[in-house]
MIKE-488726 format. One record per residue (C-alpha): residue in one letter; x, y, z. Coordinates in steps of 0.001 Angstrom, whole numbers, plus 500000, padded with zeros to 6 digits. Layout:
// residues N
AXYZ
...
// end
This chain:
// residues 854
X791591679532068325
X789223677145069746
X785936678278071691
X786491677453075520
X785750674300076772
X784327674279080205
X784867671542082884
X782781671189085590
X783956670435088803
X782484670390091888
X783836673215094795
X784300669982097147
X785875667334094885
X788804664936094842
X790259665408091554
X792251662975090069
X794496663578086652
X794938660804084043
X797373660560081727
X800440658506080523
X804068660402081198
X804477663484079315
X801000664233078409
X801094667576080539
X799296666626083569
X801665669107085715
X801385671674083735
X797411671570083333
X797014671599086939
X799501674319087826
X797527675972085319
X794269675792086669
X794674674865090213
X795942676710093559
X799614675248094135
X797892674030097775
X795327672127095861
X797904670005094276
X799575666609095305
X802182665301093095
X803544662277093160
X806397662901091719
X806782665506094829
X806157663185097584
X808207660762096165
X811349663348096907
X809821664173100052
X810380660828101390
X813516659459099261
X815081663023097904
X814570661945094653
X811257662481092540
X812034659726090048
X813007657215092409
X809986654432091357
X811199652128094488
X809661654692096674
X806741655095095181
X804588653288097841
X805808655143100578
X804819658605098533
X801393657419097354
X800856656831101396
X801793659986102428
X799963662024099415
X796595659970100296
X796911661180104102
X797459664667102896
X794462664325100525
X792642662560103684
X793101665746105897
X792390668199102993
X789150666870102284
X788179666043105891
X788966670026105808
X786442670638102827
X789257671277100922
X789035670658096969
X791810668423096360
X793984667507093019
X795877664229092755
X798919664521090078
X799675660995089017
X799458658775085828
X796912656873087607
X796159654908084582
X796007651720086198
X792450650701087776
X794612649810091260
X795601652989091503
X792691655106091088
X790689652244093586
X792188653861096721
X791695657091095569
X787759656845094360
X787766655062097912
X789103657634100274
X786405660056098471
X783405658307099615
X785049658011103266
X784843661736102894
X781770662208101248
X783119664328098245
X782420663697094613
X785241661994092549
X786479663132089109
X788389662444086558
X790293664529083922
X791886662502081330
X794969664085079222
X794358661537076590
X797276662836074156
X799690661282071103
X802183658969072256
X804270660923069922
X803599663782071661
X804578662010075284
X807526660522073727
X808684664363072541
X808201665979075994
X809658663123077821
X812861663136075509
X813496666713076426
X813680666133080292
X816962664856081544
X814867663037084665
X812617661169082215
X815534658875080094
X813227655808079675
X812185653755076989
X809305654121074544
X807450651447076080
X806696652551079331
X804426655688077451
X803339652516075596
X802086650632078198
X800734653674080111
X798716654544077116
X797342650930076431
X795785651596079987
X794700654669079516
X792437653714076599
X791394650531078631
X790596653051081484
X788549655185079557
X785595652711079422
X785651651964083245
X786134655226084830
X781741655913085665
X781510651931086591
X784968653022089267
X782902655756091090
X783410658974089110
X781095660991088981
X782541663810086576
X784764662555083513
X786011664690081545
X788576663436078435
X790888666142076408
X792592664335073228
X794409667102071630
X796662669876073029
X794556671916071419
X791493671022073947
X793837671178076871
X794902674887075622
X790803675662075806
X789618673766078871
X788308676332081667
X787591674524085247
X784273675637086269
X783813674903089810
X780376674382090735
X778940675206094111
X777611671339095358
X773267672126095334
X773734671577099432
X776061674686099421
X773967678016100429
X776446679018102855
X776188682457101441
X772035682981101919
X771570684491105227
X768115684669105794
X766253685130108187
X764419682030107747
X761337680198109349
X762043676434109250
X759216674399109663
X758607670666110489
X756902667811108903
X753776668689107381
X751875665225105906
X749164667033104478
X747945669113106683
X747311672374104604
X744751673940107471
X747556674012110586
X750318674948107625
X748109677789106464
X747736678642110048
X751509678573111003
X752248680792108208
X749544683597109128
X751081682913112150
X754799683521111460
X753830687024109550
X753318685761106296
X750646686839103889
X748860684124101832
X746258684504099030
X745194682306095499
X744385679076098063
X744163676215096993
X744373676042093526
X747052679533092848
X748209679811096325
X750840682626097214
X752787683481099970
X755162685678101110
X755985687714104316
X756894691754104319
X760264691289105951
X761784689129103449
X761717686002105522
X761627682881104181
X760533679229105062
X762423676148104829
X760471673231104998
X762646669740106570
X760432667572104146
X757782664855104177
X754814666934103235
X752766664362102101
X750808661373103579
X749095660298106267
X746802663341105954
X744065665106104471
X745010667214101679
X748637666044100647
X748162668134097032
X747276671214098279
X750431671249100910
X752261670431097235
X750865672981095632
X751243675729098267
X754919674268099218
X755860674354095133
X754542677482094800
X756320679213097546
X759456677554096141
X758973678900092845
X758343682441094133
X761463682215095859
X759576682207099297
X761005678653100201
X763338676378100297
X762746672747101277
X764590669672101253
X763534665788100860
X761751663463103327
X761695659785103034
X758068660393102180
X758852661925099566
X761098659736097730
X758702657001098196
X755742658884096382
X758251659659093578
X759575656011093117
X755598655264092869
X755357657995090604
X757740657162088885
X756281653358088381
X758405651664090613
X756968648866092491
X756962649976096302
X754650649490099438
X751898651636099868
X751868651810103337
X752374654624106519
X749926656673104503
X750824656674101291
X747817654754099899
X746348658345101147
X748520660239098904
X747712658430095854
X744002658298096711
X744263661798096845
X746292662523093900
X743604660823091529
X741521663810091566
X744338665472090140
X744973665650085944
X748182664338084940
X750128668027084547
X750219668651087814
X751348664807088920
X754078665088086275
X755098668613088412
X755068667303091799
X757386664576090314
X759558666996088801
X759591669111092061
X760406665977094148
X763144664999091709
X764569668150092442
X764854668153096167
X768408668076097815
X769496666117100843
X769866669003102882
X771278672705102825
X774217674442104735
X773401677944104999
X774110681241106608
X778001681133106711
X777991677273107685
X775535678487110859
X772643676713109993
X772025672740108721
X768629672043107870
X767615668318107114
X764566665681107077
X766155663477109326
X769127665535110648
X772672665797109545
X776092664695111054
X779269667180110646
X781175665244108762
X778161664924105866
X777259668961106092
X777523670550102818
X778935667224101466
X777540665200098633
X777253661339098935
X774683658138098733
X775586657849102769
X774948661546103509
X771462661161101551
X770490658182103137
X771323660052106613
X769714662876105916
X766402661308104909
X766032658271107013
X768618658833110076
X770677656184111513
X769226653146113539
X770828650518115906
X770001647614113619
X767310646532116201
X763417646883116227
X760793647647118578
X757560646000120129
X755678648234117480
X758073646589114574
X759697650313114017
X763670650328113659
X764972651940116974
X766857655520115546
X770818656020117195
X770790659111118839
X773384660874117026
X772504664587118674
X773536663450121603
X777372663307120234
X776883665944118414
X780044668664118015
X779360670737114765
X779383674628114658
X776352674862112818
X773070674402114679
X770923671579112824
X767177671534112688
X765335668616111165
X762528666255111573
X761397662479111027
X761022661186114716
X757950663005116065
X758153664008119637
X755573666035121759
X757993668916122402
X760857670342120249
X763992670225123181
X767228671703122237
X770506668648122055
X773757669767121719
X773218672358118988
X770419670242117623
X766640670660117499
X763472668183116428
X760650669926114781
X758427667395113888
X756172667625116945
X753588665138115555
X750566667446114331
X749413664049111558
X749143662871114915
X747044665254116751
X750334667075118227
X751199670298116709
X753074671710113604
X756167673496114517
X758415675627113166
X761816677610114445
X762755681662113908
X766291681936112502
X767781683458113838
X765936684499116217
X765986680932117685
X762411681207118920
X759491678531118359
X756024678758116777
X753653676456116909
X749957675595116250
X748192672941117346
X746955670140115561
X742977670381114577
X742133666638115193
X744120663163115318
X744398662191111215
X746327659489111545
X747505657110114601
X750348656742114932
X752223652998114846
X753697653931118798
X752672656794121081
X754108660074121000
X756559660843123634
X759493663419124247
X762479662385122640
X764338659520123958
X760897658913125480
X759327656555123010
X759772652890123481
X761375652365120250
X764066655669120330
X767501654877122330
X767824657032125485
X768320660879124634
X771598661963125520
X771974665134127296
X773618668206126463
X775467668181130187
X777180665387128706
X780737666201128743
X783399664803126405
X787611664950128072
X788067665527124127
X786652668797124027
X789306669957126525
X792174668362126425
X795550669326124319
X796074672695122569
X792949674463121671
X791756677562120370
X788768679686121615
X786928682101119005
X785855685190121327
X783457688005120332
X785163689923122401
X788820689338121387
X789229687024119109
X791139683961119376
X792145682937122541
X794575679608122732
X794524677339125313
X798287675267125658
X798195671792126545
X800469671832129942
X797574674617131109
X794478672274129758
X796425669463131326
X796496671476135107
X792851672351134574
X791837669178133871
X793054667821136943
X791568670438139135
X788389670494137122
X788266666628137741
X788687666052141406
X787284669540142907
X785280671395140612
X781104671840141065
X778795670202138972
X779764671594135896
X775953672202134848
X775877675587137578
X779375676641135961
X778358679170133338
X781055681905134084
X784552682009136116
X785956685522136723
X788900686996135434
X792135687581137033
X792630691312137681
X795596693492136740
X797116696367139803
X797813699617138554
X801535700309137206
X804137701096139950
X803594704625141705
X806546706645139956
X807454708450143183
X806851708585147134
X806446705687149679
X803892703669147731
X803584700924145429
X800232701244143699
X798280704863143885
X795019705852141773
X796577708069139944
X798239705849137770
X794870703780137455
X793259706922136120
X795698707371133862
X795755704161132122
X791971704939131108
X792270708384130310
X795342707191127617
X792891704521126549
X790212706634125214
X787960706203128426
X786145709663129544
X784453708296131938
X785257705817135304
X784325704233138366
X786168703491141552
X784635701025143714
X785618699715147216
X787881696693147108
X785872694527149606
X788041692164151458
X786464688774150787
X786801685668148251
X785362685983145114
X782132684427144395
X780153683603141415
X776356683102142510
X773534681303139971
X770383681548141747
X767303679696140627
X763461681148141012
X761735677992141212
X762232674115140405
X760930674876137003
X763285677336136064
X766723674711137750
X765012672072135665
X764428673946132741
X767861675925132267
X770253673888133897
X768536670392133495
X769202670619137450
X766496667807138750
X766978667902142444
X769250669698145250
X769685673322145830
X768162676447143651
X771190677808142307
X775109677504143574
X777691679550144489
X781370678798143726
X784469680178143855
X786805681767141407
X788248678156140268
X784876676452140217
X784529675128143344
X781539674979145717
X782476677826147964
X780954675800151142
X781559672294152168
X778412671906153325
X776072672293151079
X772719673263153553
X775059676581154290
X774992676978150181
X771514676478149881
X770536678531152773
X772691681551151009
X770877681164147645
X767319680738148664
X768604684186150778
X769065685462147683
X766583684385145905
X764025685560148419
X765580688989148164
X765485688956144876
X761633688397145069
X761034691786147559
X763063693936145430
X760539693064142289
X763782692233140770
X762296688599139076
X759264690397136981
X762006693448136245
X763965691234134419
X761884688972132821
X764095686380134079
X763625683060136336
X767674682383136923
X770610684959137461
X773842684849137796
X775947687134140085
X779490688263140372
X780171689065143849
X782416689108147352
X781516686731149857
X782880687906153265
X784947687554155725
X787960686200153764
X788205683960156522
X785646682017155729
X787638680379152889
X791166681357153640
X791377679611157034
X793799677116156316
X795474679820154601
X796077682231156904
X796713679309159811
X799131677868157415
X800943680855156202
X799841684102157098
X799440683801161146
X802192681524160972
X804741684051159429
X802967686429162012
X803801684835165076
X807378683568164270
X808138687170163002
X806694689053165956
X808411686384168440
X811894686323166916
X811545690146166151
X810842691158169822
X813412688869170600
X816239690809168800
X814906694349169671
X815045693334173581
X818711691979173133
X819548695174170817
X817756697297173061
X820404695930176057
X823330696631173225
X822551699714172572
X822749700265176291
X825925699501176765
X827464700543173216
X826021703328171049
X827044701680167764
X824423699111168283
X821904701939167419
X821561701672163292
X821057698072163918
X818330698803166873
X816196701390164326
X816560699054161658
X814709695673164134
X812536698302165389
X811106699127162033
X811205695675161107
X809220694565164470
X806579697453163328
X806322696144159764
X805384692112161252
X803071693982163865
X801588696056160530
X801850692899158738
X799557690818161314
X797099693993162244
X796272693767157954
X794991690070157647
X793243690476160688
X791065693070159648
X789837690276157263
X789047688091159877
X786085687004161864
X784379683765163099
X781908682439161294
X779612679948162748
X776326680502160584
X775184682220157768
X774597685251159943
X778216685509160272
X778862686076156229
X777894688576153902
X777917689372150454
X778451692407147879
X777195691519144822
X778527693857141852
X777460692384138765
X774688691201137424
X776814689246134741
X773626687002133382
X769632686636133218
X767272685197130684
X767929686530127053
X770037689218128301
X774503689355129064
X774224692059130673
X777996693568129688
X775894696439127114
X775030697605130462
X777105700271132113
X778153699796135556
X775442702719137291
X772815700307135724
X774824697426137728
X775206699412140751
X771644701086141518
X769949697445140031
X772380695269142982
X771895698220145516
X768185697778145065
X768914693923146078
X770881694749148605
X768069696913150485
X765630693726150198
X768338691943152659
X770876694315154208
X771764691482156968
X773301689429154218
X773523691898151073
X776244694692151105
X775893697536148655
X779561698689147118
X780590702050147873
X781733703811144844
X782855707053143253
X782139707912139385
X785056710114138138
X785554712560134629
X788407711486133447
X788437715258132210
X787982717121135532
X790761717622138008
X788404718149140670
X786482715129140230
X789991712895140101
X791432714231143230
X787820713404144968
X788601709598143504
X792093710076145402
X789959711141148572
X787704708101148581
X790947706194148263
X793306707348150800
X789886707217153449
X789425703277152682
X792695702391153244
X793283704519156458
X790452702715157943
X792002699235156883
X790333698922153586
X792287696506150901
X791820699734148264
X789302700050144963
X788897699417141614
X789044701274138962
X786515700415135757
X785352702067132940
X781814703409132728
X780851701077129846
X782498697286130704
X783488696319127388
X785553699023126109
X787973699598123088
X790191701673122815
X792802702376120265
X795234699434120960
X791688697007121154
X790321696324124179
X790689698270127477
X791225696217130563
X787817696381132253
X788861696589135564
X792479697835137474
X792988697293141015
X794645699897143213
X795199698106146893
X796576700000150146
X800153700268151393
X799066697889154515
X796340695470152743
X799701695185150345
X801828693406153189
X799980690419153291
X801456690324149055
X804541691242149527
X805313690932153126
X805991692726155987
X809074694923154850
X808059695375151178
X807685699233152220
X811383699519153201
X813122701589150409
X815798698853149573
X812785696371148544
X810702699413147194
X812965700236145061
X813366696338143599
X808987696201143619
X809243699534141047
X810532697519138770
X807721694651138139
X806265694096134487
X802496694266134025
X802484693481130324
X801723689394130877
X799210689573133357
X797350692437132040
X797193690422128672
X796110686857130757
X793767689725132697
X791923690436128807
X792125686780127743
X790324685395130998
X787768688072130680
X786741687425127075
X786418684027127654
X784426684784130776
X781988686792128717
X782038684058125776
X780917681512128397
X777854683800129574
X776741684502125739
X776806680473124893
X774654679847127550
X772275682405127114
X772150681720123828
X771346678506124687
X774518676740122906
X775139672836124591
X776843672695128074
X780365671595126078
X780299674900124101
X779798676585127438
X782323674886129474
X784849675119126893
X785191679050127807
X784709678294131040
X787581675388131219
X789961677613129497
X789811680295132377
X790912677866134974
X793347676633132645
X795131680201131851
X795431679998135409
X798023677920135407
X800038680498133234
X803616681225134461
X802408685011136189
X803545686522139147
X800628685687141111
X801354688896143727
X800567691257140867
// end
């Protein structure tokens, strides 16, 4: 038995077999290859003429199988082409649509006996041809065999004897890019060009602990961090070997990782004897390198050799690269993703210095995983879209930089002296003359909205978005929405309690209470429903802190809008007046410094509901009122004079009567919720959570942290600010329930709309996943503006019992993970896009087909 024969291929490949008909191509790759991985031709060609050996089709199947291949690889999926591809024109197309995609092509030849072919072919009914089509095939095949490197593969690897294909072994082989499964935590740091003093300084800095410098430098740090340098270490500055030597080291030790620069593929085409300029410091380099003996030159050429394009780590979280990498090239393998990745991508034009001016590709940006690189310096590392530039100049007298990961936080140390001037000034990005206008990361794209999408949630999982709802948001989103740069959460809807099971109500506490206590939850808190129109507020401390975190230049500090995204005032001096209210109380309560925080963002209830139900309740509610109560009196007078006259007329009197007392019950309950409002003085608010401040979602916090933090507010302004009255109720203690009931059945006797019910802790799970975080339990009169005036009689009582909960208490769990997805991207400080996404879909599960009463 022959000794195994591997065959390396790389994880990401398009693999093509070659071999005339009946050399065992299927079989090999059925062998050795996932059924998903392969595309036969001979399948496709059935798939679109329902005949496999049909040759006349054979265009149309070669079509379809390369568009398969297309998506599989766009997918990063290794893909296996089952053909006899032993004509040149065949494989051409194929070798073709792997550089569009950035994979590596190979080849695997079944070079076997015609005899052989001729055997296997004679023993299938579907393959009656002649001897000289194997004949031909072969002729190619042996032609092919000289060609296939000069083609474009990369990997060839020939088997001429059954007995090789019986011990080949596919050995996939992780691409050198691929360290997807190293975790960190790392410290990435920017360009270096040689100078060793701020390096040495930014590593002391960033914990590590350095010894043997220069000539056996070490360096590691306790915690098991490790750095990842974004290339060009040499040139331009003072001591280009030592930064080498320390860098090699560290790479050795298994300290560091670090990738190429353009720098240094230029010193190692020089070192290499290659006849290049020595210019943008390289003539310092070299001057520098002849005090060095020819050992350690022939290392730092070996070490340069061996420097990747970029790496793909942590999971696919984190792209690190000289120059930056698109999403399409990550963790691919390509002349076009190196060239990227080391010089960047440029418009084709040049600037008054005689520089090539760079295409801002951050500022399109998508990808999932956040990429830091280097090459352009700027004076200030600025977060694009997921993207961040490191190299903040220090050659140049800026600083040297480097980025915690995960931790997402910057170090930096500040350049000793200028060592080098640079050929244009240093600016921010997009500032420089000779860099194209930096795109922002408020830039919003109608493709990251529109048709079906799905939403990964930390909170619950996937959450899908259907294209008729997208569509409806879109159009609302478009034509009435705030500026989307203030809209960093939208509530959820809310789910009622189920139906009372008995007595003259539809919703009681009782039930709400019980839904937690069967979910696991010990612990709850009912809170007064306050009659008003939900607001979401985002105040602002200062101009620094608008400009900083919402890249806000100008207008008010902060906005307030309402559940669907709107500005909650038309005029926008009202808006600013309530914010900088806010904001000032927010200053007298000490609440600012308590937080560590210059921006929050509040969930709250603006009062009266008036104020942006007018045309509502003119519209609807007062005009059901008044036609009800005029009509109504109308028919009890004339019954009244009926019954007079003829006793039978008496059911039909009671039954107007109570009907006339519902309307009058009907109109008393919206107009509890009304009142004039002519100036701010005439509103006020009850904020009740703090959803959102610097660094911090503040959902790990339970809602007595929420309550005593937005009561504190409230004292700092108690002409605007309304504290929420609450009970907190054991689940476990009778006593303490029927005192919930109390605080209830008081509310709504006074005219309150009723409470809500929420567990202690917001984000709960329980043992069917997660636990609604709120129910609502409204009053028997606040319900008549819902269901109307009668809904208490028992006829339609009877018919309300019977309403389904199950699809709005799921929409109620959807909307609120996305809610809380939304608040984590931006303080996380993911690109607008990423937040809005969240944010888009709860508008657009608005639009989902649920009773809106409930």
């Amino acid at each position: 038995m022959s000794a195994p024969r591997p065959l390396v291929v790389p994880a990401l490949s398009l693999v093509v077999l070659v071999g005339a008909s009946g050399s065992g191509k299927s079989t090999f790759a059925r062998a050795h290859f996932k059924p998903t991985e392969i595309l036969s031709s001979d399948h496709y060609r059935g798939v679109v003429s329902d005949d496999e050996n049909e040759q006349a089709a054979s265009a149309d199947a070669f079509e379809v199988l390369r568009f398969i291949a297309g998506k599989r690889l766009a997918a990063g999926r290794l893909t296996v082409v089952d053909a006899t591809n032993v004509q040149a024109d065949a494989r051409r197309p194929l070798v073709q649509l792997a550089r569009e995609h950035h994979v590596l092509p190979v080849a695997i030849v079944l070079d076997m006996p015609e005899k052989l072919c001729h055997a296997r072919n004679a023993g299938r009914p579907d393959r009656q041809f002649g001897p000289h089509v194997v004949r031909g095939q072969s002729r190619e095949l042996r032609r092919a065999l000289r060609d296939l490197r000069r083609e474009g593969f990369r990997y060839v690897h020939v088997l001429s004897s059954p007995e090789e294909v019986a011990a080949a072994v596919i050995e996939r082989q992780r691409l050198w890019t691929d360290r997807r499964d190293d975790h960190g935590p790392f410290d990435v740091i920017g360009d270096v060009h040689g100078c060793l003093d701020e390096l040495v300084e930014l590593l002391e800095a960033l914990g590590y602990r350095l010894s043997g410098l220069p000539d056996a430098p070490r360096a590691e740090h306790p915690d098991g961090r490790r750095a990842i340098f974004v290339g060009d270490l040499v040139d331009r500055g003072p001591r280009s070997p030592d930064v080498l030597r320390l860098v090699m080291a560290m790479v050795e030790a298994g300290t560091a990782l670090c990738v190429a620069g353009n720098h240094e593929v230029k010193l190692l085409r020089k070192l290499r004897g290659k006849d290049v300029r020595v210019t943008h410091g390289l003539e310092r380099t070299l001057e520098q390198l002849e005090a060095e003996n020819d050992a350690f030159k022939a290392q730092v050429a070996g070490f340069l050799d061996g420097l990747v394009s970029h790496y793909l780590l942590d999971d696919g979280k984190l792209a690190v690269a000289h120059a930056g990498v698109k999403e399409a090239f990550q963790g691919r393998g390509s002349g076009a993703v190196r060239d990227f990745c080391l010089y960047g991508e440029t418009t084709g034009e040049m600037d008054e210095y005689g520089l090539p001016v760079r295409y801002n590709w951050a500022s399109e940006y998508r990808g999932r995983a956040m990429v830091v690189y280097g090459h352009t310096p700027t004076t200030v590392a600025e977060w694009e879209n997921r993207t961040i530039c490191i190299d903040t100049g220090c050659v140049f007298g800026g600083a040297l930089t480097a980025l915690r990961y995960p931790e997402r936080e910057l170090v930096e140390v500040k350049a000793r002296r200028v060592y080098y001037e640079p050929a244009r000034p240093l600016a921010p990005r997009g500032g420089a003359p000779g860099a194209e206008p930096r795109g922002h990361d408020d830039a919003l794209d109608i493709d990251d909205v529109r048709g079906r999408r799905a939403i990964r949630t930390r909170a619950h999982g996937m959450v899908t978005i259907r294209e008729e709802n997208a569509a409806a948001a879109l159009e609302a989103m478009s034509r009435f929405a705030a500026d989307p740069r203030w809209l960093i959460y939208l509530p959820p809807t809310m789910s009622p309690s189920e139906t009372a099971k008995d007595g003259g109500l539809l919703e009681h506490p009782r039930e709400a209470l019980a839904y937690f206590r069967q979910s696991g939850v010990g612990r709850v808190v009912c809170e007064e429903k306050h009659m008003g129109s939900r607001a979401v507020l985002v105040a602002c401390r200062d101009e620094a802190a608008r400009r900083r975190r919402f890249r806000v230049d100008e207008g008010p500090l902060g906005a307030c809008v309402t559940r669907t995204g709107r500005p909650f005032f038309a005029d926008e001096a009202r808006g600013q007046e309530l914010i900088d209210r806010v904001r000032a109380a927010m200053d007298r309560a000490g609440l600012w410094d308590e937080l560590g925080t210059d921006w929050v963002c509040l969930d709250a209830e603006l009062l009266p509901w008036s104020a942006k139900a007018q045309d509502l309740l003119r519209g609807q509610y007062a005009a059901v009122g008044a036609a009800g109560r005029a009509s109504l009196g109308a028919a009890v007078r004339a019954l009244e004079q009926a019954a007079a006259r003829d006793e039978s007329a008496r059911p039909l009197l009671a039954r107007h009567a109570a009907r006339r007392a519902a309307m009058d019950g009907y109109v008393a309950a919206y107009r509890r919720y009304c009142w004039p409002v002519r100036s701010l003085a005439d509103l006020r608010l009850a904020p009740f959570h703090l959803l959102a401040s610097e660094g911090a979602v503040h959902a790990a916090r339970d809602h007595g942290f929420h309550l005593r933090l937005l009561a504190r507010l409230c004292e700092a302004d108690p002409a605007l600010l309304v504290p929420t009255p609450h009970r907190v109720v054991d689940l476990s203690d009778p006593a303490s329930e029927a005192e919930a009931v109390a605080f209830w059945t008081e509310l709504v006797a006074r005219g309150g709309e009723g409470v809500v019910v929420k567990s202690w802790e917001w984000v709960v799970r329980g043992p069917r996943g997660l636990v609604q975080p709120a129910i609502k339990c409204r009053g028997p009169e606040y319900l008549r503006i819902i269901y109307g005036p009668e809904y208490l009689m028992p006829e339609h009582l009877a018919r309300l019992r019977s309403r389904s909960l199950s699809g709005k208490r799921a929409l109620a769990l959807r909307e609120y993970a996305l809610g809380l997805e939304a608040l984590h991207r931006f303080v996380e400080g993911e690109p607008l896009h990423r937040v809005h996404e969240c944010v888009f879909g709860v508008l657009a599960l608005e639009s989902e087909p649920v009773d809106p009463r409930l």
